[in-house]
Every structure is written in structure tokens, then in C-alpha cells.
DOKOLRO-10513 format. One record per residue: x, y, z of N, C-alpha, C in turn; residue in one letter. Coordinates in steps of 0.02 Angstrom, whole numbers, plus 32768, in hexadecimal, padded with zeros to 4 digits. Example, Ala and Ser with C-alpha at 12.3 -4.5 7.8 and 13.67 -1.06 7.14 Angstrom:
2
82947EE4818682677F1F818682947F5B8186A82827F90816282AC7FCB816582858002818AS
//
This chain:
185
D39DB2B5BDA2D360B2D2BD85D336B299BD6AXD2FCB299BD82D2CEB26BBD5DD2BBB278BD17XD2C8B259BCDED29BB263BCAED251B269BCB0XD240B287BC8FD1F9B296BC76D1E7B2A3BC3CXD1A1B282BC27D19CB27ABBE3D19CB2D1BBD3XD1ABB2E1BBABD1A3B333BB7AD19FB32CBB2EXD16DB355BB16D165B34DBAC5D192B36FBAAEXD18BB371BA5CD1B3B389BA38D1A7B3E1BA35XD179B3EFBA35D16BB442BA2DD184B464BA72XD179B440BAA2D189B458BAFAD1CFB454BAD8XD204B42CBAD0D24DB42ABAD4D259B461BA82XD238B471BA5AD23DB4B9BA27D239B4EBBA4BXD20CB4F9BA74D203B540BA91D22AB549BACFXD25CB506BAE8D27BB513BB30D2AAB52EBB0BXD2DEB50BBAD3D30FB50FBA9DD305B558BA8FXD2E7B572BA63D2E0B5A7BA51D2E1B5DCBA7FXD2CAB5DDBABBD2DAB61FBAE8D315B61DBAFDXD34EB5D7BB07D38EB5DFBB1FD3B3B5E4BAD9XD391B5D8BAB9D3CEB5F1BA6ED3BAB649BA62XD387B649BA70D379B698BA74D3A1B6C8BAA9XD39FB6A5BADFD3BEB6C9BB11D416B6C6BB19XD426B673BB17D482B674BB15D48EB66ABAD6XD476B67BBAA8D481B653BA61D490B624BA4BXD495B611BA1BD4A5B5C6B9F9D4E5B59BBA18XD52CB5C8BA1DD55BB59CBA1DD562B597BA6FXD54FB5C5BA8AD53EB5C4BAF9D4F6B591BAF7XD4D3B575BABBD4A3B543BAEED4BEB4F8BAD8XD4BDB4C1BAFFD4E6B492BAF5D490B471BAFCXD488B431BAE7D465B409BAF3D44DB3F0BB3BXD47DB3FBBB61D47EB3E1BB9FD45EB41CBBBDXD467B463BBAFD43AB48ABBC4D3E7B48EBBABXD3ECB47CBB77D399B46BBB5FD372B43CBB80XD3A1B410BB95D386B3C1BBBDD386B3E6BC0BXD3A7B3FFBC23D3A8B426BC65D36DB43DBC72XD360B472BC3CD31FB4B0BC33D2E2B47DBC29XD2F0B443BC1AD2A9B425BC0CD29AB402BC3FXD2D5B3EEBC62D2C1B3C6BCA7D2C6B37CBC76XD2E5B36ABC5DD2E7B312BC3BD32FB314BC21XD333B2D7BC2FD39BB2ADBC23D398B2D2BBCCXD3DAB2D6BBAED3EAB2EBBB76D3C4B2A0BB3BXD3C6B274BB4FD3AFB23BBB28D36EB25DBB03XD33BB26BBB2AD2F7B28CBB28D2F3B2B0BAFFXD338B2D7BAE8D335B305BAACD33DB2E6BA5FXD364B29CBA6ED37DB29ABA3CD35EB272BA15XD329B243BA55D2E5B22ABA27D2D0B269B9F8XD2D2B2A3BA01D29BB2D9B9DBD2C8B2F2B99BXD30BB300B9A8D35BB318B98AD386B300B988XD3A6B2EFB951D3EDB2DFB94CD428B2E4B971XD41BB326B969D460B35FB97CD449B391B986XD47AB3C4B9ACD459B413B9BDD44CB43FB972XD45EB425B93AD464B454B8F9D42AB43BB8EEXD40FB3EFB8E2D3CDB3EEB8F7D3A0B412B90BXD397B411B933D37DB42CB979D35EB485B964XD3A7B495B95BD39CB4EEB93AD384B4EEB8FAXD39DB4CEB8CBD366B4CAB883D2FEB4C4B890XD311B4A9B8D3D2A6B49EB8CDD2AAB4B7B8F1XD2DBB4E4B934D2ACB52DB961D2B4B563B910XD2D4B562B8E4D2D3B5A4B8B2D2A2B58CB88AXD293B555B872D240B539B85ED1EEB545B880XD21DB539B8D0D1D4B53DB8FED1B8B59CB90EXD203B5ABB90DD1F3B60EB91DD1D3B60EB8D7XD1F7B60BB89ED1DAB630B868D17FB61BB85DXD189B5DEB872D12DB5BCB85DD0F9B5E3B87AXD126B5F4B8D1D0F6B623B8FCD0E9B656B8E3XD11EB684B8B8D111B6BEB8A7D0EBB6CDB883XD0E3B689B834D0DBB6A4B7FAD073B69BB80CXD071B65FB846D037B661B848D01AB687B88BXD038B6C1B8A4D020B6FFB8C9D027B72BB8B7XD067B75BB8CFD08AB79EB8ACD075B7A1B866XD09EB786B837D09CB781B7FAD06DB76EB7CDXD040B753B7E3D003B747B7D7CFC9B779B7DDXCFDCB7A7B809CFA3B7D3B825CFAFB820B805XCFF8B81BB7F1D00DB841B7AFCFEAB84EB77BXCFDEB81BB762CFD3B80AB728CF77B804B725XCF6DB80FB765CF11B817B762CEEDB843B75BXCEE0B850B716CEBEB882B6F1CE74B899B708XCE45B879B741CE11B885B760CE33B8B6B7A6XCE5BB8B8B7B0CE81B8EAB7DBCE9FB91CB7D3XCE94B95BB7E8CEAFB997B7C6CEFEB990B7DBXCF1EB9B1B783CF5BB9B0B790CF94B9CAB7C6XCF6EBA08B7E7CF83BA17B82FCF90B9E4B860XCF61B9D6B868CF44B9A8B89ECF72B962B895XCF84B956B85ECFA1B913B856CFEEB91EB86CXCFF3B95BB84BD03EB976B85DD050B98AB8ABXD01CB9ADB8D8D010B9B1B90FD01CB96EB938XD000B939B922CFF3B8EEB957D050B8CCB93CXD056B8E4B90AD0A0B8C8B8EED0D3B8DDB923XD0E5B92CB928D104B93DB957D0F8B929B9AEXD0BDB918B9BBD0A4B8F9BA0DD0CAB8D3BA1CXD0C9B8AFB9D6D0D3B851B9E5D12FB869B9CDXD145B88FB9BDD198B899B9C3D1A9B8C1BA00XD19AB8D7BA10D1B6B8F3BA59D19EB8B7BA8FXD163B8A0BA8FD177B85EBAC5D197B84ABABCXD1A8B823BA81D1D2B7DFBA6ED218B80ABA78XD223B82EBA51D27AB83ABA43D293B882BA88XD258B8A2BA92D271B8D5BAC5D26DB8CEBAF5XD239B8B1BB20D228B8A7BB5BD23FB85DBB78XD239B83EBB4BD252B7EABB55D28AB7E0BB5DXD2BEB7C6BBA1D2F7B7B0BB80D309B796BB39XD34EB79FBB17D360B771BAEFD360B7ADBAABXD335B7C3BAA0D337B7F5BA5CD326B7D9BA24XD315B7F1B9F2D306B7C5B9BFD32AB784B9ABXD306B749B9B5D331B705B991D346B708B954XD30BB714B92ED338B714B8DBD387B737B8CAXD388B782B8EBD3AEB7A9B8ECD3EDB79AB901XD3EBB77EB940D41FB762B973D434B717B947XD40BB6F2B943D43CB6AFB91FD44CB6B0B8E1XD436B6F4B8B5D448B6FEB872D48DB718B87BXD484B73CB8A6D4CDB756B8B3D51AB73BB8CFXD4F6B70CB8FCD523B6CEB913D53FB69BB8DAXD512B684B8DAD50EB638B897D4FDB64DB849XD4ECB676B81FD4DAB65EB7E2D514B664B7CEXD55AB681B7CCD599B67FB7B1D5A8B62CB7C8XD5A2B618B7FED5CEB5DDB7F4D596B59BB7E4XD55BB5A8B7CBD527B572B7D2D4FAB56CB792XD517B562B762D4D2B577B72BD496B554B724XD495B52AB751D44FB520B76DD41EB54CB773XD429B564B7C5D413B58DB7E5D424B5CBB7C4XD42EB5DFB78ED437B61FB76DD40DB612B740XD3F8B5F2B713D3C5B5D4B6FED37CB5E3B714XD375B5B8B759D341B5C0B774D328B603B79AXD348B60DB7AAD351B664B7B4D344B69FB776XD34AB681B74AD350B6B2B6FFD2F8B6AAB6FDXD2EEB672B709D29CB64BB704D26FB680B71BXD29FB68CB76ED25CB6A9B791D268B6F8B771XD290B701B760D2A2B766B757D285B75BB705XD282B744B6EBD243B740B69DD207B738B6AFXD1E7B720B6EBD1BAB734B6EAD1A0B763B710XD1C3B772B746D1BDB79EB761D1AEB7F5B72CXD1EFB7E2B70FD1CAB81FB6C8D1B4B831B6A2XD18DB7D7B696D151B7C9B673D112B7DAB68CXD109B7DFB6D5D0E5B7ECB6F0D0D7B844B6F0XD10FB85CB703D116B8ADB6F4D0E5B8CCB6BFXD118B8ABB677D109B8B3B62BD0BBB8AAB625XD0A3B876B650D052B874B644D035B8B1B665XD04CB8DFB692D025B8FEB6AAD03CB936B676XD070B945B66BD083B98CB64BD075B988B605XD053B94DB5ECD036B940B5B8CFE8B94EB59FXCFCEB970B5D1CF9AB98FB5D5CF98B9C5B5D2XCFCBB9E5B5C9CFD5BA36B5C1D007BA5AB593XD03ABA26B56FD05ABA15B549D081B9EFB502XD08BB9FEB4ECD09BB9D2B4A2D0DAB98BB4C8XD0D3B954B49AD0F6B922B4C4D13EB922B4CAXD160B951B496D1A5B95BB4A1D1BDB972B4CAXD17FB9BFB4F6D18CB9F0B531D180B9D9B563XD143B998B562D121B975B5A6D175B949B5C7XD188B924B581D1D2B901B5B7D20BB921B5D2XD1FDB95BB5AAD23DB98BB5B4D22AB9ACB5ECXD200B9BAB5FBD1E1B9E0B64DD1E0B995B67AXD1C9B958B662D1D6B91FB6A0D222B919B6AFXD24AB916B678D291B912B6A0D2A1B922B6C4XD2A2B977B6C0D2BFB9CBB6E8D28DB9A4B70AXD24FB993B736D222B986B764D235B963B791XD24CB92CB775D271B8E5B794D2D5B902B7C0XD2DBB918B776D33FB932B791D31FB954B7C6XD2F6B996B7C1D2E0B9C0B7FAD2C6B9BAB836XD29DB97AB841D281B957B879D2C3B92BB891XD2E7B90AB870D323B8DEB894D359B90DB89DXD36DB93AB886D3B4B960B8B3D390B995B8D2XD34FB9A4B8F1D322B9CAB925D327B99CB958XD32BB967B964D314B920B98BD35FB917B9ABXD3A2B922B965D3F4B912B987D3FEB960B9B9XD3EAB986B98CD404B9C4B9C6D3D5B9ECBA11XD39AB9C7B9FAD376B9CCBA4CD388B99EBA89XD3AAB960BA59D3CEB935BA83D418B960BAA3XD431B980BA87D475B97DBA89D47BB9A7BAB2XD44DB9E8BAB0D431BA2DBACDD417BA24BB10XD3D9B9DCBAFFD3A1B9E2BB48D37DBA1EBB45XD369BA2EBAF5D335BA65BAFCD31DBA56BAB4XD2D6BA3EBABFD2A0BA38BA8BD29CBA68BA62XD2A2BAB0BA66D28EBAE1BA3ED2A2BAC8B9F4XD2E8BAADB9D7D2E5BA8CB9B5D2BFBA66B98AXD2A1BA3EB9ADD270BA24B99DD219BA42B97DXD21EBA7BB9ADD1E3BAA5B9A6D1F7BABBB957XD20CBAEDB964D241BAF7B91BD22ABACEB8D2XD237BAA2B8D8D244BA6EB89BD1FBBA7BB896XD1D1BA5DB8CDD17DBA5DB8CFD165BA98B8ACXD17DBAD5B8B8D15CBB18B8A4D18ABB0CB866XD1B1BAF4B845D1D1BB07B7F7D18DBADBB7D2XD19ABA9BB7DDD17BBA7BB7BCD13BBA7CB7ADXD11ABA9FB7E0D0BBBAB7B7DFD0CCBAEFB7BAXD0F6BB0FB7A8D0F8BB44B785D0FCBB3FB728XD109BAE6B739D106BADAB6F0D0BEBAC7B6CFXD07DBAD6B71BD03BBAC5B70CD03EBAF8B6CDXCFFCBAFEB6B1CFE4BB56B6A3CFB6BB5AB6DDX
//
């Protein structure tokens, strides 16, 4: 295989779909260097090590999110439907339709027992993720009820996401969507 130069964000987003798809302890480095088309060296200019490696794809997913999804949450020039509406779009591509299923979900479940790293960083993205919630249900709510409806929002959107997986039937998913708009007024 010839090397070829590849940046650092190209070798995050190759990483991240094979840790999404075989998970953490099925992707070896040598498969990341495979998927990128460049010798394993190539990686290690960018990474250490594969624990490396997974600490900045769970940096690079969460950054994407907090400045799309989660961001667009939290945008008060957008009706709260509507925000909640584009929330669920962008989860059935990513986690239903996409190989692989939700990442956070899948390597929280793999790794944060044996990694407190990556349990850590993972804790990162699910605070704000229900920070993001809490801002919306905070517009219709006192702030003790706004986090207490983002949790149930968040638990309710991630085990909708494990059992449409498990099933191969979204309704699940729909589900969670219709609870949680139900927490509009």
C-alpha cells in the first residue's frame, strides 16, 4: 500500500464509523490505517495509541453534535416543535438508518466500566446533551421540572434507539418522539 498524506479530521471520522460499527475492542489500529488507505505510522504521527485515538473520535462526535443537533435545541428563534422535529431526523439517520447505531450508546456500553476516561468523556457529551433538552423544556417549565423532563428525554431517546436496534423496527423510536413532544404544552 502506498502511503498517502491524510489529515487529522479524515483519520477521526474514518475511526469513528469503524468504532461505531465493530466497536472499540474489534477495531485495531491497523484497521483504521486500512480504512484510510495509509501504513499505521500515519496514525501515530496524529495518536499515540488506539485509547488515543477513541478519546478525540468521543471529542470529535460530541463537538459535532453540540455544534449541530444540540445546538439547534437550544435555538430559541425556532419553534419548539420544529426543533424537536429536526432532532428526531437527524436520529433516525444517524442511529436508525445508518449502520452502526448510536456511538455514544454502543461505546458507553462497551468501555465506560473498564475506561474512566472514556466514561468521563462520554458523561461530557450526555450533560450536555440534557443541557440542551433542559434549555428547551425550560421555556415551558420551572428549572427543577425542565431537567427532570431532559433526563426521562435523553433515558427515553437512548433505550428507543437500543430496542429499534434490537427489534429492526423504529416505531420505538417514533414512540419516544411522540412522549417527549407531549412534554411540549
Amino acid at each position: 500500500m502506498a502511503s498517502k498524506k491524510i489529515d487529522r479530521n479524515t483519520i477521526l471520522e474514518i475511526a469513528y464509523q469503524l468504532f461505531r460499527t465493530k466497536g472499540y475492542s474489534n477495531t485495531s489500529m491497523s484497521d483504521v490505517a486500512n480504512a484510510c488507505g495509509v501504513f499505521k505510522s500515519a496514525l501515530y504521527h496524529y495518536f499515540l495509541n488506539k485509547e488515543t485515538l477513541m478519546q478525540e473520535v468521543i471529542k470529535w462526535v460530541h463537538n459535532l453534535a453540540k455544534n449541530d443537533s444540540l445546538k439547534k435545541l437550544r435555538n430559541k428563534d425556532i419553534e419548539p416543535y420544529k426543533r424537536l422535529e429536526d432532532l428526531f431526523k437527524v436520529l433516525r439517520r444517524i442511529h436508525i438508518e445508518e449502520e452502526g447505531g448510536c456511538f455514544f450508546g454502543n461505546i458507553s456500553l462497551e468501555t465506560s466500566s473498564q475506561n474512566k476516561t472514556f466514561r468521563n468523556l462520554i458523561k461530557k457529551y450526555f450533560t450536555d446533551y440534557i443541557a440542551s433538552f433542559q434549555s428547551l423544556f425550560s421555556e415551558f417549565y420551572n428549572s427543577k421540572e425542565a431537567k427532570r423532563l431532559a433526563i426521562k428525554a435523553v433515558q427515553d431517546i437512548e433505550g428507543s434507539l437500543m430496542l429499534s436496534r434490537v427489534y429492526q423496527d423504529d416505531s420505538f423510536v417514533r414512540n419516544a418522539h411522540d412522549q417527549i413532544r407531549d412534554y411540549l404544552p
